[in-house]
C-alpha positions as CSV (number, residue, x, y, z in Angstrom):
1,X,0.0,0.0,0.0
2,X,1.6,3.8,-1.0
3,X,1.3,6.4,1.5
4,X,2.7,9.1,1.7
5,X,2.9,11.4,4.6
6,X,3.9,14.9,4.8
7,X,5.4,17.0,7.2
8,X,7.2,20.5,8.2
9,X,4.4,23.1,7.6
10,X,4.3,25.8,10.1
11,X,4.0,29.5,10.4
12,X,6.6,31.8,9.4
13,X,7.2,35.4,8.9
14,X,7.8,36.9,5.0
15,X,10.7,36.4,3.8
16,X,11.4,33.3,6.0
17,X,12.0,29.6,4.8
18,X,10.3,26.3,5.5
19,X,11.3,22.7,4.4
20,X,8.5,20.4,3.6
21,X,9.6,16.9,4.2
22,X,7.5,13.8,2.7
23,X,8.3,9.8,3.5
24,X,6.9,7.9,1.2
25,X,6.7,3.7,1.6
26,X,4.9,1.0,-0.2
27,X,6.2,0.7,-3.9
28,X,9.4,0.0,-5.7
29,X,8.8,1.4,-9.2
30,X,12.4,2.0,-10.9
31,X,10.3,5.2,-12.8
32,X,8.4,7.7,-11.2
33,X,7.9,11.5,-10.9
34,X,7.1,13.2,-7.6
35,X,5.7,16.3,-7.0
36,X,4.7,19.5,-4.7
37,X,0.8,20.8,-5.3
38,X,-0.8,23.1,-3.0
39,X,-4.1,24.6,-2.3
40,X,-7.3,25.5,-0.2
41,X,-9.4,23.3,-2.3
42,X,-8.8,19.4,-3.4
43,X,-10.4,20.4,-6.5
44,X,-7.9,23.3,-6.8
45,X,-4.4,22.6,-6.6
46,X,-1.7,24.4,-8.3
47,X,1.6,22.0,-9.2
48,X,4.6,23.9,-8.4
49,X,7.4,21.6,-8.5
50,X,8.2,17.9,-9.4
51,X,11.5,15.4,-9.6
52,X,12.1,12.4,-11.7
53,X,13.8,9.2,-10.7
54,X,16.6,10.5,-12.0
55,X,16.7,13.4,-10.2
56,X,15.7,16.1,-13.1
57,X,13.5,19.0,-11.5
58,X,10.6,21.5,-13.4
59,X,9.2,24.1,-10.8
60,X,6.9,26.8,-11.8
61,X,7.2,30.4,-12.3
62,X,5.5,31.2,-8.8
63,X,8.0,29.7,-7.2
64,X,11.6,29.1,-9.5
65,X,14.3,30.7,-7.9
66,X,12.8,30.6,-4.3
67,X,11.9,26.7,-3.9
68,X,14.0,23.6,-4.3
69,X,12.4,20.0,-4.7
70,X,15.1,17.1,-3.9
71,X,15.1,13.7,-2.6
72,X,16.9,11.6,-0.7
73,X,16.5,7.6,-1.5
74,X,18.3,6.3,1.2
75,X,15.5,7.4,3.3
76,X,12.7,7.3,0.7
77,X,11.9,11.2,1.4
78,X,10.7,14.1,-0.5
79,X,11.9,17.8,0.3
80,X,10.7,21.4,-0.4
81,X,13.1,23.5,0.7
82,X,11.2,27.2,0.5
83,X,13.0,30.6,0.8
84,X,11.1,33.8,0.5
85,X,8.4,33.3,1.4
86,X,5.3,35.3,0.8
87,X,1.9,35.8,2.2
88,X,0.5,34.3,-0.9
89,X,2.1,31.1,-0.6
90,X,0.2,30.2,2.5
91,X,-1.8,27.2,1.9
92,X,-1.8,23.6,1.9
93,X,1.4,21.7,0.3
94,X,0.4,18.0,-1.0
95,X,2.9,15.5,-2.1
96,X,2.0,13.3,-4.7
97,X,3.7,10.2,-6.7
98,X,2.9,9.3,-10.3
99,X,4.2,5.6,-10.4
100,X,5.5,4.2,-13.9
101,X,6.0,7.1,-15.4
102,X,8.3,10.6,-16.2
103,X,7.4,14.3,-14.9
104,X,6.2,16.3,-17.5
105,X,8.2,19.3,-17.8
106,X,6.3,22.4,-16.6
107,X,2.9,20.4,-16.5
108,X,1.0,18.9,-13.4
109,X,-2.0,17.4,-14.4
110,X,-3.3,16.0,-11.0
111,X,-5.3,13.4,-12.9
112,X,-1.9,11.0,-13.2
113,X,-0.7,11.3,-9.8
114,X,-1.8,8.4,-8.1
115,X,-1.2,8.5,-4.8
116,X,-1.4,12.2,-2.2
117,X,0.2,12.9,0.7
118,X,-2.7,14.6,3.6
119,X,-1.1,17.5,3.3
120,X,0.6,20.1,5.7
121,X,-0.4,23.8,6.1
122,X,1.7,26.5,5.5
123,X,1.5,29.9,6.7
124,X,3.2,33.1,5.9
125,X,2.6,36.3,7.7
126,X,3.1,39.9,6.6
C-alpha cells in the first residue's frame, strides 16, 4: 500500500523559509515523478514543483528561484526546501507520486498522480 505522509508546515514570517519533508513507503517502481501541489481546495491545486527518478527537476514560475524539490532515496523522502516566502504562498502543500511514469516538464496534471500525501499547512505572515 503507497502512502505518503507529509510534514514540516508551520507558520513563518515573510521572507522566512520552510522545508517540507514527505516519506513515502509502499512501492518500488524503478520510474516515477514526484511532486509539490498546494491549495485550499482538493479540486484546486496548483503543481509547483516535481522530480524524476533520476533526479531532473521542473518548478513553476511562482515559485523558480525561491523553492528547491530534492530527494533523498536512502530514506525514501521528498523535500521542499522554500525561501522567500510570501503571504500568498500560505496554503496547503500536497505530495504526490505518479508511479511508472516521467514528470512532464512544466505540467502537473493532477489526474496522473496516483497517490497524495494529507497534506501540511503552510502559513506566511506579513
Amino acid at each position: 500500500q503507497v502512502q505518503l505522509v507529509e510534514s514540516g508546515g508551520g507558520s513563518v514570517q515573510a521572507g522566512g523559509s520552510l522545508r517540507l519533508s514527505c516519506v513515502a513507503s509502499g512501492y518500488k517502481d524503478s520510474n516515477y515523478c514526484m511532486a509539490w501541489f498546494r491549495g485550499d481546495s482538493p479540486k484546486v491545486r496548483e503543481g509547483i514543483a516535481s522530480i524524476d527518478s533520476d533526479g531532473s527537476t521542473s518548478y513553476a514560475e511562482s515559485v523558480k528561484g525561491r523553492f528547491t524539490i530534492s530527494k533523498d532515496n536512502s530514506n525514501n523522502t521528498l523535500y521542499l526546501e522554500m525561501n522567500s516566502l510570501k503571504p500568498e504562498d500560505s496554503t496547503v502543500y500536497y505530495c504526490a507520486v505518479d508511479l511508472g511514469a516521467y514528470c512532464r516538464s512544466g505540467y502537473w496534471p493532477t489526474t496522473v498522480y496516483g497517490y497524495w500525501g494529507q497534506g501540511t499547512q503552510v502559513n506566511v505572515t506579513s
